[in-house]
Every structure is written in structure tokens, then in C-alpha cells.
N, C-alpha and C positions, 0 to 999 in steps of 0.2 A: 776814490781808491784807484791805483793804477794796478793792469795785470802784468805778472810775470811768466815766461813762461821758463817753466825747470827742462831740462836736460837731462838725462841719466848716461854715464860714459863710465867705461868698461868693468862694466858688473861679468863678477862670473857666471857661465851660465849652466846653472844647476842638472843635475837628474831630471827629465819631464816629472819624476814623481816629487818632488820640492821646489816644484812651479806654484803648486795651487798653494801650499804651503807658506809660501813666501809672500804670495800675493794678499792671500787672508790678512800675514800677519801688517804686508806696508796698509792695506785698506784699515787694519783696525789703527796704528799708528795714525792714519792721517786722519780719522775720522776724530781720535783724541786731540792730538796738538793743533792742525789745522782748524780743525770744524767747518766754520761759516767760509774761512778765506778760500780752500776749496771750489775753483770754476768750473775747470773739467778735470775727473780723475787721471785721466790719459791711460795709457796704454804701453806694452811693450812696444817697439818698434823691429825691422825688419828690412836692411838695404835691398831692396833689389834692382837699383841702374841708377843711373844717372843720364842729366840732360844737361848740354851743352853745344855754343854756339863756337867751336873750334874745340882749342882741350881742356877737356873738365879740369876741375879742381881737385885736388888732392880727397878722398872721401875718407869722410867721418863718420864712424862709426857710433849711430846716438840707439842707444838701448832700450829707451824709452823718454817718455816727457809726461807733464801733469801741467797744468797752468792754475797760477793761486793769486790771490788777490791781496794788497800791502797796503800800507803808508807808502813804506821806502822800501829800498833794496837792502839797508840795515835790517829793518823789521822781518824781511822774508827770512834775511841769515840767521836770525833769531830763532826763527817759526825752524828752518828748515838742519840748525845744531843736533839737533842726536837723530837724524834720519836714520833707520836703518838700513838703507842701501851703502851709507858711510863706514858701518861697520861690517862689508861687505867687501870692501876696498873700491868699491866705486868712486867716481867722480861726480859731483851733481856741479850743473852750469847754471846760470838766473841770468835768465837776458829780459828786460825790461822792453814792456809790449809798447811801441809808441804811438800816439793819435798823428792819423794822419789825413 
């Protein structure tokens, strides 16, 4: 199985009080359609610098991540179709974890 790691990009960011809300519902979602592929839940994320050898890079703002485990990167797109972060207008990214 190879791991993926998801991205989460530009999720609105709700009331603190339909944080916990929200989070309940993506953990019951993924606990459904995920299951076992599930590696780490991940987390919101939170920019605070950047590091660089002269001038950074443009920054991206990544809102969160989870990392899930596939076949392919077909199968994760599969798995990861009616996310409810998507019907949030978010953007989810699947970058393909490689051995190195």
C-alpha cells in the first residue's frame, strides 16, 4: 500500500463554536468511508514563518492534512469524492508519499 498525504486548502474558517462541530462530523465521515486506510487523522494546520536560504517561496496556505493509505491515487480519489470539506468549498490536494 502506498501512503498519501491529503492537504486541506481554503476551507472557511467557521465560528470557534462550529469548530468542534465540524470536526465531529469530518472524524465520523472518515471513520465511515476511510476506515482502515486512515494512517494519521491529521490535524488543522496554522502558518506561522517560514524558512529560507535567500527569498522564500511564495506561502501556502495549507489548513490542514490527514495521511491515508491506497492502491493508487485513482483509489484515494475515490475514497476521498464526497469529502465534506468539498462541500465546504475547499480544496483537498493528494500528494503521493514516496520511498526513499
Amino acid at each position: 500500500m502506498t501512503r498519501f498525504l491529503i492537504t486541506y486548502h481554503d476551507l472557511p474558517y467557521p465560528e470557534m463554536d462550529e469548530v468542534a462541530g465540524e470536526r465531529r462530523d469530518f472524524r465520523a465521515w472518515a471513520e465511515k468511508a476511510l476506515g482502515a486506510a486512515v494512517v494519521d487523522f491529521g490535524a488543522p494546520l496554522f502558518v506561522v514563518g517560514q524558512l529560507a536560504r535567500g527569498e522564500p517561496g511564495a506561502q501556502m496556505e495549507v489548513d490542514g492534512y490527514s495521511i491515508i493509505e491506497a492502491r493508487s491515487a485513482s483509489e484515494v480519489r475515490a475514497l476521498l469524492a464526497d469529502h465534506p470539506f468539498l462541500a465546504l468549498g475547499a480544496t483537498i490536494q493528494i500528494n503521493e508519499c514516496l520511498e526513499v
